[in-house]
Each structure stands twice: as structure tokens, then as C-alpha cells.
N, C-alpha and C positions, 0 to 999 in steps of 0.2 A: 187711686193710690199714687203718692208724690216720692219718686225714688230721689235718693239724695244722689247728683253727680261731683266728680271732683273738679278742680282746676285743671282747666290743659292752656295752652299753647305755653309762649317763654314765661307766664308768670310758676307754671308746673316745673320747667324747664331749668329756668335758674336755680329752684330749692332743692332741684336732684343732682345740680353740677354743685351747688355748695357743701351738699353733703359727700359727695363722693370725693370731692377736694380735700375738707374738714381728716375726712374718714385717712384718706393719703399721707398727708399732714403728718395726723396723730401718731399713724404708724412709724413712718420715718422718722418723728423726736421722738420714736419707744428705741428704732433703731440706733440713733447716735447715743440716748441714754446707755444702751448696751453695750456699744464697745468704747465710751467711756470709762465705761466698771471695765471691760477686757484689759484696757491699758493701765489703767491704775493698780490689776493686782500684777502686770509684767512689770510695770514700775516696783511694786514691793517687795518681789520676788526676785528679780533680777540684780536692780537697779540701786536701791536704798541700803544705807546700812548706819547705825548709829555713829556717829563722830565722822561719816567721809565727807570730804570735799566733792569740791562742784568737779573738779579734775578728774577725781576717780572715780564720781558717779556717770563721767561725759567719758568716760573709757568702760565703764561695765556695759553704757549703752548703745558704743558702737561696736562693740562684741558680741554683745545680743542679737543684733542685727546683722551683722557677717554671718553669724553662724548659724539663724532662725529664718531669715527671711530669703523664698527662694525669687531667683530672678528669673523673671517674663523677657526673652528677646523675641519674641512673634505674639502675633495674637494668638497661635496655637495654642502658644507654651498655656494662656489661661485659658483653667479648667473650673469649675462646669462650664457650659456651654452657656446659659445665663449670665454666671458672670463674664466672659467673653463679650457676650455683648454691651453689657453696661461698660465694660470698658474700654468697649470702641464706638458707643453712639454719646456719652455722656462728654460735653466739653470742657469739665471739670476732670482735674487727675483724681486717682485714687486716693483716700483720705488714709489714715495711718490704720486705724480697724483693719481696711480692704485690702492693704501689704500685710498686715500683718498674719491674715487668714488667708488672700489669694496668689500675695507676691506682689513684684514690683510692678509700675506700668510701662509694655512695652517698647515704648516710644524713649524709653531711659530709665534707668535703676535711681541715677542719683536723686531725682527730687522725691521718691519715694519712699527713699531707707533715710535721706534728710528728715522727711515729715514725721515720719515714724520715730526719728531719737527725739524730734524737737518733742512730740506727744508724751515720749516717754519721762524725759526728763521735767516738763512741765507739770505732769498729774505729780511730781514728785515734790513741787514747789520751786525748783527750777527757772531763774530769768534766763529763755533761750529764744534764741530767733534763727533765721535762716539768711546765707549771703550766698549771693549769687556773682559768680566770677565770669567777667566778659571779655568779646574779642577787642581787636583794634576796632574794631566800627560798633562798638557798642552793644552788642548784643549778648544776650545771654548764655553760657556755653557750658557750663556747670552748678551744683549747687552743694552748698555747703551748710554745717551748723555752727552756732556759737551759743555760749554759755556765759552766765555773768559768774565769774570770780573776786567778788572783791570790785574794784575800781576797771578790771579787766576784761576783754569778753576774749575768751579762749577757744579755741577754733578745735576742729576737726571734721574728717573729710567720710564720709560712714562709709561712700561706693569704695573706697580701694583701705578702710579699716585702719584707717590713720588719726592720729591722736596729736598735733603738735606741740613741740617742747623748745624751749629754750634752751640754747647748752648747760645752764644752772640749773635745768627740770621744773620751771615754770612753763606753765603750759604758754604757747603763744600765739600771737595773734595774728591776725590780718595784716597790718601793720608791719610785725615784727617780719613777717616772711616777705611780705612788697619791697621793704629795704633793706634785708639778709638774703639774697638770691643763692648762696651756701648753704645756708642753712636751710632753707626750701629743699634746693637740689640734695640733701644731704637723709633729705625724710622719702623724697619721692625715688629718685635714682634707681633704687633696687627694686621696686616693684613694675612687676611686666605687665604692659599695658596702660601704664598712669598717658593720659591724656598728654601730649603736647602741649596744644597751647591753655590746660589749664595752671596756669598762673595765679600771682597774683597783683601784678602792676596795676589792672582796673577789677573794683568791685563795686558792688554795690545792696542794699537793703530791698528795693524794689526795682525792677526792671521798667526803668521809663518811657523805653523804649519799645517794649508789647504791645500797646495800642497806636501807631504811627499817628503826629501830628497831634490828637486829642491829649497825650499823656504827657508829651513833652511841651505841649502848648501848658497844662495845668502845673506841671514841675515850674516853668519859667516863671510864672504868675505866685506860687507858693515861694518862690526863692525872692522875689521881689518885696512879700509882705513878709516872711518871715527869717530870711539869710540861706543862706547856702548850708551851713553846717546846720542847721536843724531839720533844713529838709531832709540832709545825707543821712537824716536818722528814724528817718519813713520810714515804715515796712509793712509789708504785704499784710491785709488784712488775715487776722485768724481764722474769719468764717469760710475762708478761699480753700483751707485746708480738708475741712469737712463737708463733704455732699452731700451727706445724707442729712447733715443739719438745714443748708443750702438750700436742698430741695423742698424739704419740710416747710421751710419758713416762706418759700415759693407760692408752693398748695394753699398755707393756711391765708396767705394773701390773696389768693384767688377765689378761695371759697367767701372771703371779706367780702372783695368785691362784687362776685354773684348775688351776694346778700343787699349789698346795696342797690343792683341796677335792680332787682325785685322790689324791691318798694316801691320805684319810681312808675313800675308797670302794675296797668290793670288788673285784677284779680276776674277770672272766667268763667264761668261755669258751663 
């Protein structure tokens, strides 16, 4: 009698790290699918209303977030104890789903109540992005969101619940607050606790400065073929935002690969 054996050694090996990768993968785009739909019915519910402006949708949704999302100052504060961990072994921040259900990330409120209005107001149709306000030596020291109105991109601040305006009640800008230091001082002044030196004399779309040496080598090489003013209009990849997509598209790369180096190997018996 001729018993059928299976494949072992790495030809076995590789079609069970594929599948477990695949299997990974799948899970986590079922995960970002999910709090995609989360955010888009806070965006509908919240957020959206027939006839509002970019203004008053960019003020429903740093409200939403003042008053919804709680803020993580230790790794204690996050709860369950699973997510605790993913939020201090993962070197990605929390995506806007994960404040929105666990809270902010420890390590600072503002890029996480940022991420979460930028989600919100984007599932809403929304042209929004995120700036980042630096010190004198370039670094990044807060973050902020903007919103396209019109020809304009109008600012507000989600961690201290600030909306900016121009003395006529146009909302304002970046711009408008780096050379009105009054009118800056006139929005912030009364709130306890606004940051010092968050300003806004230096800002920027992407911190080029994050990676030493390799980013600012690639900023100076893109300023060179393309100007200065279009590089200043970089900004941070979308997919930086989401980890769970992130990671997904990680897995399903990995499982590719297992795929591949299995062919190249012998098949055993």
C-alpha cells in the first residue's frame, strides 16, 4: 500500500506563512473598511448639513472632537490592555477609527484629534490636510488642520478647540496669523495652557526634518527639479494616517512574496 505524503520542508513552509499573511491582510482591509463606514456616519451625523460651508462644517468638527474624544496622557489612561499595547509597540500613531473609539495617543493629543477632524471632514467631501507648526530649529512641535474654502485654506487648532477668524469672520489662515501676531494673540490668549511656542512664524505640510539627512537630502533634490513653492505643497502621505490599512497592505505584500520565493523552491515529498 502507497500512502500519499505531503510537502514539508520551506516548499510547505512558505504556502503556510502565505496564507497566514493573506489571512492577516484580509482581516485588517475588513478592519479599515469598518471604521471608514464609523467615520462617515460621524461625518453625517455630526458634521454635514445641507447648504453649510467648509467654515461651519470645520467648526462642527472640532466640536465633535472637544467634546467626544477622550485624551490618553499615559499609557495607563489606554484601555483595554490590548489596545495599550498596539499603542505602544506599533511605530505608527493611532489612525482616526482608534481616537475615535480609544482616545488620543499618549505621546500627544494634537496629531490625533488633527487626524480624526481631517477623516471627518474628508469622508464628507471635504479638501483638508494637516500643518504642522515648528520650532526655531525646525522641528515639529504641534499640529494642526486646514480646510479648502474657496481659493483659501482655513485653519483651526482641534487640541485647544479653536476655529480661526478674521476680524470680518472669514475664517483664517496660516498666513493670515504668521503676519497678524494680534490677531493670533487675540484667539489664543484666553485659553489656559495654549502652548507657547506654538506659533505661527514657521510651518509647514510635511516635516522634513523627521528623517535626518535622507529627507532633507530628498526636499533639496525635489526643490531643485521642481521650485520651492510646489514642494511647500507636499504633504504627508494619506496612507501614514491609517495602520490598519498600513499594515494590511504590509501582510498582503508579504504573503506575495512567500508566494514567489515558493516557486523558485523545490517541491518535497
Amino acid at each position: 500500500m502507497i500512502r500519499a505524503t505531503r510537502p514539508t520542508g520551506p516548499w510547505r513552509w512558505t504556502r503556510d506563512a502565505a496564507i497566514a499573511f493573506a489571512v492577516l491582510g484580509l482581516a485588517l482591509l475588513a478592519a479599515h473598511a469598518e471604521e471608514l463606514v464609523r467615520i462617515r456616519r460621524v461625518a453625517a451625523r455630526e458634521v454635514d448639513g445641507e447648504g453649510s460651508t467648509p467654515e461651519q462644517r470645520l467648526s462642527r468638527a472640532v466640536r465633535f472632537v472637544q467634546r467626544e474624544v477622550r485624551v490618553n496622557r499615559r499609557p495607563q489612561d489606554v484601555s483595554p490592555w490590548p489596545v495599550r499595547l498596539y499603542y505602544q509597540l506599533s511605530p505608527l500613531h493611532p489612525g482616526p477609527g482608534d481616537v475615535l473609539r480609544w482616545g488620543t495617543d499618549y505621546r500627544g493629543p494634537c496629531g490625533s484629534k488633527s487626524r480624526l477632524v481631517k477623516a471627518i471632514l474628508k469622508a464628507g467631501g471635504d479638501a483638508v490636510r494637516l500643518r504642522l507648526l515648528l520650532d526655531d530649529e525646525g522641528t515639529s512641535v504641534h499640529t494642526v488642520v486646514e480646510v479648502r474654502d474657496g481659493d483659501r485654506w482655513i485653519l483651526a487648532d482641534p487640541t485647544y478647540g479653536i476655529v480661526y477668524h478674521l476680524r470680518d469672520g472669514r475664517g483664517a489662515t496660516a498666513e493670515d496669523l504668521g503676519a497678524d501676531t494680534a490677531l493670533f494673540r487675540a484667539h489664543v490668549d484666553t485659553i489656559p495652557g495654549y502652548g507657547a511656542g506654538y506659533d505661527y512664524d514657521a510651518h509647514t505640510l510635511l516635516n522634513w526634518e523627521k528623517v535626518p539627512i535622507l529627507l532633507p537630502a530628498i526636499r533639496d533634490l525635489l526643490t531643485r527639479v521642481m521650485g520651492a513653492e510646489r514642494v511647500a505643497e507636499i504633504k504627508r502621505p494619506t496612507l501614514w494616517m491609517y495602520p490598519r490599512l498600513f499594515y494590511a497592505l504590509a501582510f498582503l505584500g508579504l504573503a506575495l512574496l512567500c508566494l514567489l520565493v515558493r516557486r523558485r523552491l523545490p517541491r518535497r515529498a
